[in-house]
Every structure is written in structure tokens, then in C-alpha cells.
C-alpha positions in Angstrom: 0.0 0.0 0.0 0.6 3.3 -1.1 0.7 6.3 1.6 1.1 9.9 1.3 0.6 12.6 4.3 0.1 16.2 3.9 1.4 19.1 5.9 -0.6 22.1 5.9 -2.5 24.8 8.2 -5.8 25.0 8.6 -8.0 27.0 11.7 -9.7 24.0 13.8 -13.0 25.8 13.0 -12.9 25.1 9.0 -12.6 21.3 9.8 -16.8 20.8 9.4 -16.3 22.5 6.1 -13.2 21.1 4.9 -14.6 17.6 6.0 -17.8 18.4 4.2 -16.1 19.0 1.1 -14.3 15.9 1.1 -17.3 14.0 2.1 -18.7 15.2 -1.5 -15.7 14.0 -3.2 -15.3 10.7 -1.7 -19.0 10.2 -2.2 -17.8 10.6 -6.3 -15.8 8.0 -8.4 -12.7 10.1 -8.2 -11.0 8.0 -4.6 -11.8 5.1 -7.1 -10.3 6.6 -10.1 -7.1 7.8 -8.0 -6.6 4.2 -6.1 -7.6 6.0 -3.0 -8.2 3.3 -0.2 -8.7 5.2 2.7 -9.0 9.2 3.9 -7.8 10.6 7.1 -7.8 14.2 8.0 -6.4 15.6 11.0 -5.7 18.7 12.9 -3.7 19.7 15.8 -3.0 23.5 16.8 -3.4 25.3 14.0 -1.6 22.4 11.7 -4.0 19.8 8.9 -2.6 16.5 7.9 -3.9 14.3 5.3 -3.4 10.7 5.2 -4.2 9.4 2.1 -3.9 5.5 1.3 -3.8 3.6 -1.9 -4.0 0.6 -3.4 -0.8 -0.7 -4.3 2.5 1.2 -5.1 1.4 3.7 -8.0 -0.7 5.9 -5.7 1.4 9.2 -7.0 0.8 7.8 -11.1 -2.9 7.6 -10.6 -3.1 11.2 -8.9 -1.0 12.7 -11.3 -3.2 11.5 -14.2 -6.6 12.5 -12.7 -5.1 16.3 -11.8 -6.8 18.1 -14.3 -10.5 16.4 -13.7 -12.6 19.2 -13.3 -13.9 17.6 -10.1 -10.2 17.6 -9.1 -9.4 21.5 -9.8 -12.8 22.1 -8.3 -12.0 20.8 -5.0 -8.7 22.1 -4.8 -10.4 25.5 -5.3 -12.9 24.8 -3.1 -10.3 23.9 -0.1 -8.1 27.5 -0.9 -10.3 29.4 2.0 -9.6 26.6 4.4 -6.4 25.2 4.1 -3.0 27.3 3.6 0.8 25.9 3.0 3.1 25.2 5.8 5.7 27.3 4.1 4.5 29.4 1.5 7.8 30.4 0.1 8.3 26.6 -0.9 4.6 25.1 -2.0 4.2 24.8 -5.2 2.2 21.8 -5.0 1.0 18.9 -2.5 4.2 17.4 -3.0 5.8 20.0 -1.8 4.0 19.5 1.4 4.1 15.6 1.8 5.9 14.3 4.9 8.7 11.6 3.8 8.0 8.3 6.1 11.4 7.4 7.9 9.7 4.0 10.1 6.7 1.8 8.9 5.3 -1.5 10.7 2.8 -3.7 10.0 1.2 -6.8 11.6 
């Protein structure tokens, strides 16, 4: 399995909205079409992180090819009033905000 985790900020209060709008996606084919297996938002003073899982190794393929589905750009719109870059001088990109994994264990 495939994992990616975003770094961002985000106000505690935008989480009902932020979760809304990903409610709506995942409710769409597009976790399907991207390989996504599994969604987890988080927030801890001040700071959003976003686990995303996928099926098998080519999570990062699959998003890369569904980037410019309107659905796609329209929630990455959609998320600009809630969620803002860890480093703005740096983001160009949610791969510019990924966390690297340095330890992984499974059962």
C-alpha cells in the first residue's frame, strides 16, 4: 500500500467545512479513479494533515493522471479558504507539502 501525508494549516473551525467538502468527493468515483483506499484528516494547533492511502505502489501515477479532472481542480479551489501551505515560500504543490515516512510497521 501506497501512503502519502500532507502538511498544511488549517483553523480548527474550517474542519466541518473542509470535511464536508471531502465528504462530497469521496461520495464521487474520483477516490476510485485515483486508487484511494482510505482518507484521514487531522488537525492539531493550528496544523491539517492528510493521510491518504492507496492501493498498491502507484498511488502518485494515478493522482498525477486525474489532476486536471474538473472535479479535481474544483475541490482544490474549493479547499483555498480553508487550508493554507506550511511554508509558502516553498509550496508549489502537494508534493511539496508531503511528509517523507522514515519508520513503517505492519502486523
Amino acid at each position: 500500500m501506497h501512503s502519502t501525508l500532507i502538511v498544511a494549516r488549517m483553523d480548527v473551525e474550517s474542519s466541518a467545512q473542509v470535511a464536508r467538502l471531502f465528504s462530497e468527493f469521496d461520495d464521487s468515483e474520483m477516490p476510485h479513479r485515483m486508487g484511494t483506499r482510505r482518507r484521514q484528516l487531522f488537525s492539531y494547533k493550528g496544523l491539517y494533515f492528510h493521510l491518504q492511502d492507496f492501493d498498491g505502489d502507484n498511488g502518485g501515477e494515478l493522482i498525477e493522471d486525474a489532476k486536471n479532472d474538473p472535479r479535481f481542480v474544483q475541490i482544490s479551489q474549493d479547499l483555498k479558504p480553508f487550508i493554507e501551505p506550511y511554508d509558502p515560500a516553498t509550496w508549489r504543490s502537494p508534493a511539496d507539502a508531503m511528509g517523507t515516512r522514515f519508520y513503517n510497521w505492519t502486523a
